[in-house]
VEXDREN-2710 file (C-alpha; in Angstrom, 1 decimal):
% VEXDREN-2710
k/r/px/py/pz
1/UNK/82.1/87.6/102.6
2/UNK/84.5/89.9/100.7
3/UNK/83.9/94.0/100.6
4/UNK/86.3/96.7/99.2
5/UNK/86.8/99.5/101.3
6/UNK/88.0/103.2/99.8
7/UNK/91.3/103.7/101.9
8/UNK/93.7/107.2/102.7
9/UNK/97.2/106.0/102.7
10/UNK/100.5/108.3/102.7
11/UNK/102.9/105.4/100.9
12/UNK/103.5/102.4/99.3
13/UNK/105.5/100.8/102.3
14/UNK/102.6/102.1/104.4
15/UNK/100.1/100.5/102.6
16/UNK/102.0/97.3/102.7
17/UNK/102.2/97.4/106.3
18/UNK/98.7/97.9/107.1
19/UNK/98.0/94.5/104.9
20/UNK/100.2/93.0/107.0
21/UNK/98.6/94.4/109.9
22/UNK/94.5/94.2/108.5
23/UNK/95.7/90.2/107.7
24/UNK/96.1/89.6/111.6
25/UNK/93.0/91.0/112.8
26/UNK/91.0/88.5/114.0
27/UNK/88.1/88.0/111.8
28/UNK/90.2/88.5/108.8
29/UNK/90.3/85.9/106.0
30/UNK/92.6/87.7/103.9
31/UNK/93.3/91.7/103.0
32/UNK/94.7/93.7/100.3
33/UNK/95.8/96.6/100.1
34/UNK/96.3/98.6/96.6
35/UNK/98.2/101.8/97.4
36/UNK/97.5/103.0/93.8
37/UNK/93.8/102.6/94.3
38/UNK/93.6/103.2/97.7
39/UNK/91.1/100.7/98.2
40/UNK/91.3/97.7/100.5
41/UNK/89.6/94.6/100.1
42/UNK/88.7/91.9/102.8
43/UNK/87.2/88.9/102.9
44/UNK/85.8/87.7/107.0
45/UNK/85.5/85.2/108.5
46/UNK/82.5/83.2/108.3
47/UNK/80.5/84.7/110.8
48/UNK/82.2/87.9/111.7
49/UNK/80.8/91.0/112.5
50/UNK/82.0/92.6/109.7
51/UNK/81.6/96.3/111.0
52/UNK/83.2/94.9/114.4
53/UNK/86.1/93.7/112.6
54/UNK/86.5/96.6/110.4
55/UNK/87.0/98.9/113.5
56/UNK/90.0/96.7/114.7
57/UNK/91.2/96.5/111.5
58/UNK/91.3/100.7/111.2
59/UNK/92.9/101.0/115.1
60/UNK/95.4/98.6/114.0
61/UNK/96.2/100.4/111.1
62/UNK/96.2/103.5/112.6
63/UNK/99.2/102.3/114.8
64/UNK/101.2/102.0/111.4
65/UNK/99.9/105.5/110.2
66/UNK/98.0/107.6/112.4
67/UNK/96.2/109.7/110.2
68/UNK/95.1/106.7/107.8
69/UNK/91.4/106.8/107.0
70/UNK/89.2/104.0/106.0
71/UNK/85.1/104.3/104.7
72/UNK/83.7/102.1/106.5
END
């Protein structure tokens, strides 16, 4: 399953690193991040909890920017 999420992201570089960090999550297929958009989309695993996933997917990008927001 893929979903897009509406994202708050300061930069660029910030956005790339929270890719990075959304595409080890477990439970993550794949992730993108479009800083111009501010929308991330990820596609789970088959048979993730996607609103599990999506909650380690904001912690962990909360360690690259602490005041990033996702809708989830």
């Amino acid at each position: 399953m893929k979903k897009t999420y509406k994202i708050e992201v300061d930069c660029a570089n910030c956005a790339n690193l929270m890719e990075q960090a959304a595409k080890k999550t477990e439970g993550v297929v794949s992730a993108v991040v479009n800083f111009m958009t501010l929308k991330m989309d990820v596609e789970f695993a088959e048979g993730a909890d996607e609103n599990k996933v999506m909650k380690s997917v904001l912690k962990a990008c909360k360690k690259v920017e602490s005041d990033c927001e996702i809708e989830l």
